[in-house]
C-alpha positions as CSV (number, residue, x, y, z in Angstrom):
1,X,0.0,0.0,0.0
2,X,1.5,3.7,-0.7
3,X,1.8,5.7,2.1
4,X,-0.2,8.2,0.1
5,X,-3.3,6.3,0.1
6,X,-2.8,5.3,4.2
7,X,-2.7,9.0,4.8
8,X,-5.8,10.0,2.8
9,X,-8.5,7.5,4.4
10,X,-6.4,7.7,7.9
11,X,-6.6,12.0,7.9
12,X,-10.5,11.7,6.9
13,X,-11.5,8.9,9.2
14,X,-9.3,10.5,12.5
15,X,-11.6,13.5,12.0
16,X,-14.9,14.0,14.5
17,X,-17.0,14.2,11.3
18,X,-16.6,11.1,10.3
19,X,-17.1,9.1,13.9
20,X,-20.0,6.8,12.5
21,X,-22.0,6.6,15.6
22,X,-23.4,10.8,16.3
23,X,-23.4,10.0,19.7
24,X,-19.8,9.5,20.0
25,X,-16.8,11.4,20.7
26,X,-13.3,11.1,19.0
27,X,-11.7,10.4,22.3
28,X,-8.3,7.5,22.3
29,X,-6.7,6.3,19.7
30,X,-6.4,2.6,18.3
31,X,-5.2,0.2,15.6
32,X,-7.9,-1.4,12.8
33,X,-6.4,-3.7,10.8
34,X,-7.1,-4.2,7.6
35,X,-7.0,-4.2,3.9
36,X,-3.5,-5.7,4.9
37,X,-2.8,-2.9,6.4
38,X,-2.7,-1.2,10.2
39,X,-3.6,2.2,10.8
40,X,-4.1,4.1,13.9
41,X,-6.9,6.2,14.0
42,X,-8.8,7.7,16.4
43,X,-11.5,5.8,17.8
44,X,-15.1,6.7,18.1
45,X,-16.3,6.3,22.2
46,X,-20.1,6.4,22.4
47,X,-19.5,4.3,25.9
48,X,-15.7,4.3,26.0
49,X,-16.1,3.5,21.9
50,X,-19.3,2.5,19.8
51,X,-17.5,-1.1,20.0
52,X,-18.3,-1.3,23.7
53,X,-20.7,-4.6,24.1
54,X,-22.9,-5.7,26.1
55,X,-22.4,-9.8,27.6
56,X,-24.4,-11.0,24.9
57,X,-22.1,-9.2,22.6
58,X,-19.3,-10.6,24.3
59,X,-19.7,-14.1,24.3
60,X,-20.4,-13.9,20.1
61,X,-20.3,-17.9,19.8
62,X,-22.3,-18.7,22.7
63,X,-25.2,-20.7,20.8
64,X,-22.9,-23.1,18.2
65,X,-24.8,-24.0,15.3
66,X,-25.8,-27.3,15.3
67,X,-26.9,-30.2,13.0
68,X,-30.2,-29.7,13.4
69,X,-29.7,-25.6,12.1
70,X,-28.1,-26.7,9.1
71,X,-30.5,-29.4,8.2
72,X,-33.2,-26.2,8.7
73,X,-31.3,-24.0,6.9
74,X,-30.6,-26.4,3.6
75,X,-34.4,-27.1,3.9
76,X,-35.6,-24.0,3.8
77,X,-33.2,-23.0,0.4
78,X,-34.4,-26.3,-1.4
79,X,-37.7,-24.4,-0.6
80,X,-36.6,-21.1,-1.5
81,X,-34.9,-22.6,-4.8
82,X,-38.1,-24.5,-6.2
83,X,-40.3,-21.2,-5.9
84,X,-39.6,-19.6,-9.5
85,X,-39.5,-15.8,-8.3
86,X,-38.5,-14.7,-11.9
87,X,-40.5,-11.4,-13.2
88,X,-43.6,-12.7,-14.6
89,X,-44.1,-15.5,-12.7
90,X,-46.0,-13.7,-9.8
91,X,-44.0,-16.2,-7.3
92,X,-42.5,-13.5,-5.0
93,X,-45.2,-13.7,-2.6
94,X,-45.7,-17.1,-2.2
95,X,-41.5,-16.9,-1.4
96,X,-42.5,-14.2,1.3
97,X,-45.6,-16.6,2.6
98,X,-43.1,-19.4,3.0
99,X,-40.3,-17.5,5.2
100,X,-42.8,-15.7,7.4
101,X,-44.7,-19.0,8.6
102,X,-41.3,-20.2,9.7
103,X,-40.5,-16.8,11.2
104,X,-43.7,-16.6,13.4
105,X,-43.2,-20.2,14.4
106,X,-40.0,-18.9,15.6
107,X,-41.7,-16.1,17.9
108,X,-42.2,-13.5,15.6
109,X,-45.2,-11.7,16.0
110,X,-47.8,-10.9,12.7
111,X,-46.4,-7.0,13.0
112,X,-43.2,-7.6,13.1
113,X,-43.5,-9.1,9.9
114,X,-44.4,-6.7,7.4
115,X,-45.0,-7.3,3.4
116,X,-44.3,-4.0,1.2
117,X,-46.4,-4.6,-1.6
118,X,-45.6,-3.4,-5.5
119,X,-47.2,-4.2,-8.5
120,X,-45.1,-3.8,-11.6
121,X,-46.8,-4.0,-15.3
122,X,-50.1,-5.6,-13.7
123,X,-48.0,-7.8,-11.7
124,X,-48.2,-7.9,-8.1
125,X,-44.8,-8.6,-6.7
126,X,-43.3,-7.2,-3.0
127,X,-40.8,-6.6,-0.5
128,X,-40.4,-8.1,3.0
129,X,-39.1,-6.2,6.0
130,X,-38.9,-8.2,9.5
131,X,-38.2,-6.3,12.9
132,X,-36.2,-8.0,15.4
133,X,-37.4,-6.4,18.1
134,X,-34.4,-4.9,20.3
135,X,-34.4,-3.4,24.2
136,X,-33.9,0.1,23.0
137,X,-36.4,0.9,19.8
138,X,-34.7,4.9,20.0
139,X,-31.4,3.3,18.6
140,X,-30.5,3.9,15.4
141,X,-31.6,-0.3,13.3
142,X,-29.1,-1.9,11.3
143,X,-30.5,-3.5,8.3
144,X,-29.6,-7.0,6.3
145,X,-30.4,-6.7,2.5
146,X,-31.1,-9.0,0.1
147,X,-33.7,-9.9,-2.9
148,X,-35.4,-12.7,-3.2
149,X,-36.4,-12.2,-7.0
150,X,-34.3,-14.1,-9.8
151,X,-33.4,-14.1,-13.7
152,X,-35.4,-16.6,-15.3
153,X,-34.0,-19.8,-16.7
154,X,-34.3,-21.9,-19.7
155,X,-34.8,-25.3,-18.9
156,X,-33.7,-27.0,-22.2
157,X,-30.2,-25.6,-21.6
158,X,-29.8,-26.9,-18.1
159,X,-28.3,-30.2,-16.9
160,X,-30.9,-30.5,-13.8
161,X,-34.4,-28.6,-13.8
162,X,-33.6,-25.1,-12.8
163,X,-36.2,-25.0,-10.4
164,X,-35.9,-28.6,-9.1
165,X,-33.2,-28.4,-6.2
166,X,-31.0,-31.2,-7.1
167,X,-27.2,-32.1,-5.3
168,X,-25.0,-32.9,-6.9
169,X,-21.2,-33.6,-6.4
170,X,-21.4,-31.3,-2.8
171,X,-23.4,-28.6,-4.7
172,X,-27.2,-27.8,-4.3
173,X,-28.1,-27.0,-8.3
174,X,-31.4,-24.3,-9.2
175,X,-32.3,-21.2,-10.4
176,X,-31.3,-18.8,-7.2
177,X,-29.1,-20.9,-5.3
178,X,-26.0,-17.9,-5.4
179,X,-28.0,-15.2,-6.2
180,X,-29.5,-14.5,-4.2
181,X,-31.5,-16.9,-2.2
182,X,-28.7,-18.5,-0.6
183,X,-27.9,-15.0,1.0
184,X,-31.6,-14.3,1.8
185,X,-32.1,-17.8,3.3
186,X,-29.3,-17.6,5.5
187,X,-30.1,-14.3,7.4
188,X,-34.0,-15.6,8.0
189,X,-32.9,-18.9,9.2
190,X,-29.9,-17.4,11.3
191,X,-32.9,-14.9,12.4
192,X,-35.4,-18.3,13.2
193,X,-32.5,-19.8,15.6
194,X,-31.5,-16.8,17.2
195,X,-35.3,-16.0,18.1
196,X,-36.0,-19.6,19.5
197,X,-32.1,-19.6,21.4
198,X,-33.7,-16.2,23.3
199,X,-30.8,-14.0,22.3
200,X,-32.4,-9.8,22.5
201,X,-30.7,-7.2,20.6
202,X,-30.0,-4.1,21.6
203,X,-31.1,-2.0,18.9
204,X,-33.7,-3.2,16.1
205,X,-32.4,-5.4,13.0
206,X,-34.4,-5.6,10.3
207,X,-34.6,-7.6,7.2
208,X,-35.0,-5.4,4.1
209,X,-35.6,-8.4,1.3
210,X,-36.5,-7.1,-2.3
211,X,-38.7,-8.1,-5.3
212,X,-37.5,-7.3,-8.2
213,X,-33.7,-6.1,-7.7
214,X,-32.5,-8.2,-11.3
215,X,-35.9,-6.0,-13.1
216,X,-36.4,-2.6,-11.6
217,X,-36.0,-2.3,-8.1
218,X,-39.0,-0.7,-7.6
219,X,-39.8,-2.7,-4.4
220,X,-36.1,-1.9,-3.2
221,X,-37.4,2.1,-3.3
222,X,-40.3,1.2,-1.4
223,X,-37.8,-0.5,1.1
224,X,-35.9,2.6,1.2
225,X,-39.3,4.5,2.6
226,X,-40.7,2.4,4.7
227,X,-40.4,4.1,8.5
228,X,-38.1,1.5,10.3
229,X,-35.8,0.5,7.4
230,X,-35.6,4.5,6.2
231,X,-34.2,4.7,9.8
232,X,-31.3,2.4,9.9
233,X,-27.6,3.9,10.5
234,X,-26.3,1.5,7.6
235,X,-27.4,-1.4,5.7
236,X,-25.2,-4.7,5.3
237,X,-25.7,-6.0,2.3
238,X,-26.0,-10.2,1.6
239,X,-25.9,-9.9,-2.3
240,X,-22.5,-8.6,-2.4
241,X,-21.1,-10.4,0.4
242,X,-19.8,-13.8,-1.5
243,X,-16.0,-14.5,-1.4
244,X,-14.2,-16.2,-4.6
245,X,-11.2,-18.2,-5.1
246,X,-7.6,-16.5,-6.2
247,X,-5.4,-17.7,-8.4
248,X,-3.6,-19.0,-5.6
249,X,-6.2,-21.0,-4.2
250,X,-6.9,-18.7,-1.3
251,X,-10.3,-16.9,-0.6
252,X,-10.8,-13.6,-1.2
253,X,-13.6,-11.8,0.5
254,X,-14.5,-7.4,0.1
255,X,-16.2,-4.9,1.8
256,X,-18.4,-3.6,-1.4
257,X,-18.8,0.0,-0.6
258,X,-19.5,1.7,-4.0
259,X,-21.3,0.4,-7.2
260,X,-21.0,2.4,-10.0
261,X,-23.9,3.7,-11.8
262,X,-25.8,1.7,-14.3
263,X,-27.7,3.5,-17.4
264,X,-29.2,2.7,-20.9
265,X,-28.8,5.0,-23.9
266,X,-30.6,4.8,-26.9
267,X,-28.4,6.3,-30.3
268,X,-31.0,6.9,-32.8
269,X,-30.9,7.5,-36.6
270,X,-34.0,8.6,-38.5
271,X,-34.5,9.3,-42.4
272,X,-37.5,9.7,-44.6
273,X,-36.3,6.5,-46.6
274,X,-37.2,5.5,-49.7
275,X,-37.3,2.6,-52.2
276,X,-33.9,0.5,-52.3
277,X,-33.2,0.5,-55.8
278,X,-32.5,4.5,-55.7
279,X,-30.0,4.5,-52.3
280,X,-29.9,8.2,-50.8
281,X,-26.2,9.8,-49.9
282,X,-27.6,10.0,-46.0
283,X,-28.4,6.3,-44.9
284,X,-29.9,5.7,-41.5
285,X,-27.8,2.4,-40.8
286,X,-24.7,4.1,-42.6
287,X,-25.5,7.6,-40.1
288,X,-25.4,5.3,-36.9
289,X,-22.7,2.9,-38.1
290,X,-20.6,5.9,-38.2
291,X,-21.6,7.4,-34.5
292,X,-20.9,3.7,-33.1
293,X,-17.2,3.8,-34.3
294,X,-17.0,7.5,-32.8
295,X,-18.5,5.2,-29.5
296,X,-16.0,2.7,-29.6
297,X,-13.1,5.4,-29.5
298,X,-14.5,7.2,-26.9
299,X,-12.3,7.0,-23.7
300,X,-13.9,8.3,-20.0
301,X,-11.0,9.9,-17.7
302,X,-9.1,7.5,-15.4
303,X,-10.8,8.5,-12.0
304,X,-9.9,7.1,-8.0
305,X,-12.1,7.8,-5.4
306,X,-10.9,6.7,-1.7
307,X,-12.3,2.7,-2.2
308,X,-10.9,2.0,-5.7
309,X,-7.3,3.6,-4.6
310,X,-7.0,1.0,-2.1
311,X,-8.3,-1.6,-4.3
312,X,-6.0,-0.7,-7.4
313,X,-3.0,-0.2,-4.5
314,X,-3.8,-4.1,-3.7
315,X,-4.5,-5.2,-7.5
316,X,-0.8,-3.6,-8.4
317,X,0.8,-5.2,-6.1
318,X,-1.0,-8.4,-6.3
319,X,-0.4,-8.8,-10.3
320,X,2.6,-7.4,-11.0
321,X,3.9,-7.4,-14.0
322,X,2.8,-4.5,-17.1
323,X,-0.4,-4.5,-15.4
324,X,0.8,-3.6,-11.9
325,X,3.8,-1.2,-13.2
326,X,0.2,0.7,-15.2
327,X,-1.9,0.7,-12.4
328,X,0.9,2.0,-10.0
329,X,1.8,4.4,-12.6
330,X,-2.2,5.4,-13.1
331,X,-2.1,6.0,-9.2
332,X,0.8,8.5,-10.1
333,X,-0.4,10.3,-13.0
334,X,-3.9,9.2,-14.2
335,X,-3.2,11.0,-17.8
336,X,-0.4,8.7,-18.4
337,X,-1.7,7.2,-21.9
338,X,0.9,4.6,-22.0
339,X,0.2,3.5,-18.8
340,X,-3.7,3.5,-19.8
341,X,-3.3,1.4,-22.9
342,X,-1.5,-1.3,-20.9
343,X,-4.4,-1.2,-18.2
344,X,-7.3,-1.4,-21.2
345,X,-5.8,-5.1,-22.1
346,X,-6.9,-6.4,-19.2
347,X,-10.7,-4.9,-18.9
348,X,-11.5,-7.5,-16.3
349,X,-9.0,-5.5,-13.7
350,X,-9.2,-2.0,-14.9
351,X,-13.1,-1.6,-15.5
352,X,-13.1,-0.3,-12.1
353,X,-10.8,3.1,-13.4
354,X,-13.4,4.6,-15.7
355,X,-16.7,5.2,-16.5
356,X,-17.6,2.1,-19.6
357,X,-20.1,2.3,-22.6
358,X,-20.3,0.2,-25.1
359,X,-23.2,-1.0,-27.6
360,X,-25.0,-3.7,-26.9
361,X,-27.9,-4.3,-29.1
362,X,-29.2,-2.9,-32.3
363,X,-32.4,-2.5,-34.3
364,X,-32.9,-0.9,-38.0
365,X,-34.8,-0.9,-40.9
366,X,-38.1,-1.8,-41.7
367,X,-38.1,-3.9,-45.1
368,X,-35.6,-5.5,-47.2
369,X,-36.1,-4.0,-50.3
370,X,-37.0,-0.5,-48.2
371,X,-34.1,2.0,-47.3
372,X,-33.6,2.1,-43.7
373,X,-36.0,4.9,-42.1
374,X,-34.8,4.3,-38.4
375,X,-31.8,2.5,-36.6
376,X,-31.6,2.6,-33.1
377,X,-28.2,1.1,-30.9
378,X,-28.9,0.7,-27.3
379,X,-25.5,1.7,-25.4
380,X,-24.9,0.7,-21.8
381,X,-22.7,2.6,-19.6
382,X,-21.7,2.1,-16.3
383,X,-20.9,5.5,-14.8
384,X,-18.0,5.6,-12.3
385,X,-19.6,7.0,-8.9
386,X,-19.3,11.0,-9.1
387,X,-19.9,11.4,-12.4
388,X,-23.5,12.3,-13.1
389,X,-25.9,10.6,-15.7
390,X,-26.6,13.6,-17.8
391,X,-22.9,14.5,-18.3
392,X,-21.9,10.8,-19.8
393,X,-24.8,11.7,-21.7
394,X,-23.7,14.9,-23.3
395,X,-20.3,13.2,-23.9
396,X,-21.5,10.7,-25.8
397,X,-23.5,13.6,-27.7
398,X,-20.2,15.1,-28.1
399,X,-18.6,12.1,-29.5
400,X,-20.8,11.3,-32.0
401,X,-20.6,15.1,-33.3
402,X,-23.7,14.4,-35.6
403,X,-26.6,16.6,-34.5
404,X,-29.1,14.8,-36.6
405,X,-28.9,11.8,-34.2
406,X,-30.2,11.6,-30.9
407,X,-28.9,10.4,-27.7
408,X,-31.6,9.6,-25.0
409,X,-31.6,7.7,-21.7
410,X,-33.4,4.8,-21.7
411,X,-35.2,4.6,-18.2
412,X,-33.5,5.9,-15.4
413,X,-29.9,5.9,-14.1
414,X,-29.6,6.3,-10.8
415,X,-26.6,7.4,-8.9
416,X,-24.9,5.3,-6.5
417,X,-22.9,7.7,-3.9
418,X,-20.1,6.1,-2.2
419,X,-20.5,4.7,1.0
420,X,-17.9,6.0,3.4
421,X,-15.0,4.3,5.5
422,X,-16.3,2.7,8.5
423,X,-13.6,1.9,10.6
424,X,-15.3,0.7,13.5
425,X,-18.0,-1.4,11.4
426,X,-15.3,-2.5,9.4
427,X,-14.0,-3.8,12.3
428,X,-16.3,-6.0,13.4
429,X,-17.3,-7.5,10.1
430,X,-13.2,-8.7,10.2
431,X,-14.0,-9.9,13.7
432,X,-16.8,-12.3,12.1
433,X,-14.7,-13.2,9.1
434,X,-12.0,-14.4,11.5
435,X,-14.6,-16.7,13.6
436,X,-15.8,-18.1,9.7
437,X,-12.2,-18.2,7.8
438,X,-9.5,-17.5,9.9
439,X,-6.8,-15.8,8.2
440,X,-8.8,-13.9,5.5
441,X,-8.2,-10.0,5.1
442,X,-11.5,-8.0,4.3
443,X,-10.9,-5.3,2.2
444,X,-13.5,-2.5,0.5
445,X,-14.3,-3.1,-3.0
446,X,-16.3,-1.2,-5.3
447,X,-18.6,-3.2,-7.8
448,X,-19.0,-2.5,-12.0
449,X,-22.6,-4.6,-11.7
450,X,-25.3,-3.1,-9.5
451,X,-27.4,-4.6,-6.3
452,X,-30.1,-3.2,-4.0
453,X,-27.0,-1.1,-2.2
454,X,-27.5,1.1,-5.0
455,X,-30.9,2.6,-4.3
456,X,-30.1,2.1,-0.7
457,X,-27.0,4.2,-0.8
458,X,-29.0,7.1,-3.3
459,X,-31.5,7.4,-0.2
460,X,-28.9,8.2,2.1
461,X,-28.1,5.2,3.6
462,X,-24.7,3.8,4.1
463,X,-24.6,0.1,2.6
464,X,-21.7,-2.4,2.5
465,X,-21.5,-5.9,1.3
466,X,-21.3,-8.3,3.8
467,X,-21.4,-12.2,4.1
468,X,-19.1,-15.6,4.0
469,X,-20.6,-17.5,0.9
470,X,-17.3,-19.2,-0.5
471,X,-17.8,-20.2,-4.2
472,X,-14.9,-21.9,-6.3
473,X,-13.3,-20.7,-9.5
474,X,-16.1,-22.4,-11.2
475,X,-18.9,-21.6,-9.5
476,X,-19.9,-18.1,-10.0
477,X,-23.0,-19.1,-12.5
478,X,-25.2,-16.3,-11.5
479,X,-27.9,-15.6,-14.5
480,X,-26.1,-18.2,-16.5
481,X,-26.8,-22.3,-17.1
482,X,-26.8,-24.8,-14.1
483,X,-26.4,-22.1,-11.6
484,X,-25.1,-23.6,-8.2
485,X,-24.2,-23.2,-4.3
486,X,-21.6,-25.6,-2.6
487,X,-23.6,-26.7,0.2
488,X,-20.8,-26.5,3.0
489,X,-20.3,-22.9,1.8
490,X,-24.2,-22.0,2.1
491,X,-24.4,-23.4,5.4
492,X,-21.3,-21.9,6.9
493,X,-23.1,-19.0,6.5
494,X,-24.7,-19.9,9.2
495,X,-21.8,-19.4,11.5
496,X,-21.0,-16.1,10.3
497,X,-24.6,-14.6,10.9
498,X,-24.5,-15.7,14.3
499,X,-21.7,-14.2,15.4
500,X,-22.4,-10.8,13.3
501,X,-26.1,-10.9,14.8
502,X,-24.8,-11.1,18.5
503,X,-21.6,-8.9,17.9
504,X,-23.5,-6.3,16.1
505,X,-26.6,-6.4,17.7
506,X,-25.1,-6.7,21.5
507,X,-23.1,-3.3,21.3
508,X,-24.8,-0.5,23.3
C-alpha cells in the first residue's frame, strides 16, 4: 500500500465528522487492521467507543450452530430454490408466505413481519421487512439486504431442472441458489434460531428483502421508505457479500462499498427513406454505423475515489507485472496514456478506473427491399460513482458530433454515492470473518454490476456488502446455465450470521 493512500483515508477517518456513531466522541486512539494494512486512527467512544458490548455481545459464539440448524437452513433453500420468483411468474409472494410462517413459528409476531407490496406491469410482486425487536427501539436499526427475486431460466439448456433443487457432487443445483436466495435464506434462518435460542438485541435489526432487484428495483425504493428501514444507520448488504477463489487457491472476501452507476442510452438515426433501388447519400444504418465507431473510441477519464485507490494499490501489487507497473503508474499520474493502454488489455481488472459504454444491441430498418428509415443502438454505460448521468450523456453527444442523431436515456440511471469508511463497522465484520475463515483479510471493494446497495446508498443510507458464501473458481453461475451453491459454503453462513447478529446487535 502507498503511504499516500494510508494517509488520505487515515486524515479523513481521524476527523470528529466522520465518527460513525453521532453520539460519539473522537476520544483514544487505536489500531484497525485491515486491507493488509494497520492504521491508527482515532477511535469513536459512544461508551468508551461505539465497539463497547454488552455480555451478549461478548460471548459472540455462545449458541454453536448445530446439525439440526443446518439441516433447517438447507431445507428451507431447497424451498426457497423450487419457488420460481423470476418477473412474470408472480412467485415472490408465495417466497414471502413461506419465510414468514417459519418466522412466526419462531416467535415473531404478525407485526413484526411486514410485506411491502408493489405491482409492476399488472404484476403484483413485493418486498419483506422483518423487525427483530431490540431493548432500545430509539437506537438507530441496522438492516440486512437481500432480494429474493431471480433471472429466469431456460430449462432445455440446463443439466438439472432449474427450479428442481437437485445435489449434486457437494453442490445444491437451481435457479437462485447464489444469487440470491442462498444469501436471503441464510439471514431468515440465522434470524429463526437466534429468536428460538432467546438471544435480544439491543437495537432493532431488520430484514430489508427485495422483489424485483434483477428487473427494476421498484420494491427496493419502497424499502428505502418504509419508516423503520428508512431509519437504519447503515445497511449490510447479503448480495454482495460472496467471497471467490484467487489464483492462488486462497479466498478472497471485500467490503463492497460503492457500485458504480448503471444506465441505458438509446443512439438513434432517422430518415425519410425511400425505395432501395435509388439509395440516398444520407443512410440511416450508414449515419449510426458511423456514430458507433466515434463510440468505440471514446475513452472516460481515469478517476480514483478513496475505495478504488485502495483496491488498485492491492490489485498492483498483487499482479505485477505490465499491469501492476500501469496501475501504479495510473495512481501516479492518471493522464499517463501509456500507462492506460497497458491497463485497457486487461478490462477485467481496470473496468473499475473509468466510466464504460459500449453497444449492446441494435435495431434498423423496416423492409428488405425499403431504405432504412430508423436505426436505433442501445448503449450501456456504467458510470464511475461522481460522475453524473446527464454528463456521460452529453459526452457521448459530443462524441458522436452528428446533431441529426439523438442520444436519449433509456429509463433511469440512478446514482450510487459512495459509502464511506467505516472503521469501527469495518472492524467488526473482520471480527466475524476471523470466527468463519480464519486468516482472511477483508478489504472495501467497489462493484462495476449493480445490487439493492444502489438505491439504498442514493437514499442516504450507508450500505456495505457483507457475508461468508465461498464459491470456487467455477462456480460463479449467476444468470447463466446450471447455476449452483456448494452446500458447505451455504451453510457456513450460518456461522457467520450468528456471530455478526450477537456482535453487532449486542453493542450498546
Amino acid at each position: 500500500m502507498r503511504p499516500g493512500v494510508i494517509s488520505f483515508s487515515a486524515r479523513r477517518l481521524a476527523s470528529k465528522e466522520h465518527c460513525q456513531w453521532p453520539e460519539a466522541r473522537c476520544s483514544a486512539s487505536g489500531i484497525f487492521r485491515g486491507w493488509g494494512i494497520v492504521m491508527k486512527l482515532r477511535w469513536c467512544a459512544g461508551a468508551a467507543m461505539a465497539l463497547v458490548l454488552s455480555p451478549a455481545a461478548v460471548t459472540a459464539s455462545a449458541a454453536p450452530v448445530t446439525d439440526a440448524d443446518r439441516a433447517m437452513a438447507r431445507q428451507m433453500l431447497e424451498e426457497a430454490i423450487a419457488i420460481p420468483t423470476a418477473k412474470g411468474r408472480g412467485q415472490v409472494p408465495t417466497l414471502i408466505e413461506n419465510y414468514s410462517r417459519r418466522l412466526r413459528e419462531a416467535g415473531f409476531t404478525a407485526d413484526e413481519i411486514m410485506t411491502v407490496p408493489v405491482e409492476i406491469d399488472g404484476e403484483k410482486t413485493a418486498g419483506l421487512v422483518v423487525r427483530y425487536a431490540g431493548r432500545n427501539a430509539k437506537a438507530k436499526p441496522i438492516a440486512f439486504l437481500g432480494h429474493m427475486d431471480v433471472v429466469d431460466a431456460l430449462k432445455e439448456n440446463w443439466s438439472t431442472d432449474p427450479y428442481v433443487p437437485t445435489e449434486k457432487d457437494g453442490y445444491i443445483y437451481g435457479r437462485g441458489s447464489t444469487d440470491n436466495k442462498a444469501g436471503v435464506t441464510a439471514l431468515v434462518a440465522s434470524f429463526i434460531r437466534l429468536k428460538k435460542s432467546g438471544f435480544v438485541p439491543e437495537r432493532d435489526l431488520l430484514l430489508a428483502f427485495s422483489g424485483d432487484e434483477e428487473s427494476g428495483m421498484m420494491t427496493t425504493r419502497a424499502l428505502t421508505k418504509h419508516p423503520l428501514v428508512s431509519r437504519a444507520e447503515f445497511a449490510l448488504n447479503s448480495d454482495a457479500g460472496s467471497g471467490a477463489m484467487g489464483e492462488d487457491g486462497k479466498y478472497r472476501f471485500n467490503i463492497q462499498a460503492a457500485e458504480k452507476t448503471y444506465a441505458n442510452f438509446a443512439i438513434a438515426a432517422k430518415n425519410p427513406g425511400g425505395h432501395s433501388s435509388a439509395p440516398r447519400a444520407d443512410n440511416a444504418i450508414y449515419d449510426l454505423a458511423r456514430a458507433l465507431t466515434k463510440l468505440e473510441a471514446l475513452r472516460f477519464p481515469v478517476e480514483f475515489n478513496e475505495i478504488t485507490r485502495i483496491m488498485v494499490a492491492d490489485m498492483a501489487k498483487e499482479k505485477g507485472g505490465e499491469l501492476g507497473t500501469a496501475l501504479t503508474t495510473l495512481m501516479a499520474n492518471p493522464n499517463d496514456a501509456a500507462a492506460r493502454a497497458v491497463a485497457e488489455k486487461y478490462p477485467h481488472q481496470a473496468n473499475i478506473l473509468w466510466t464504460t459504454c459500449v453497444a449492446t444491441m441494435l435495431q434498423a430498418g423496416n423492409a428488405p427491399n425499403a431504405l432504412p428509415q430508423n436505426a436505433t443502438a442501445n448503449v450501456n454505460c456504467r458510470i464511475f460513482p461522481g460522475t453524473s448521468v446527464a454528463d456521460v450523456q452529453k459526452t457521448i453527444a459530443q462524441a458522436i458530433g452528428n446533431d441529426k442523431l439523438t442520444v436519449s436515456l433509456v429509463g433511469e440511471g440512478v446514482a450510487s454515492p459512495v459509502s464511506p469508511v467505516n472503521p469501527a463497522l469495518f472492524a467488526r465484520l473482520q471480527k466475524a470473518m476471523d470466527a468463519t475463515y480464519p486468516g482472511v483479510t477483508l478489504k472495501p471493494s467497489m462493484s462495476s454490476g449493480g445490487t439493492d446497495g444502489r438505491e439504498f446508498r442514493s437514499a442516504g443510507i450507508p450500505t456495505y456488502g457483507a457475508g461468508a458464501l465461498a464459491l470456487g473458481a467455477d462456480d460463479s453461475r449467476a444468470h447463466g446455465t446450471d447455476e449452483r451453491v456448494p452446500i458447505a459454503g451455504y451453510l457456513k453462513q450460518l456461522d457467520y450470521w450468528d456471530f455478526l447478529f450477537r456482535d453487532l446487535g449486542g453493542r450498546k
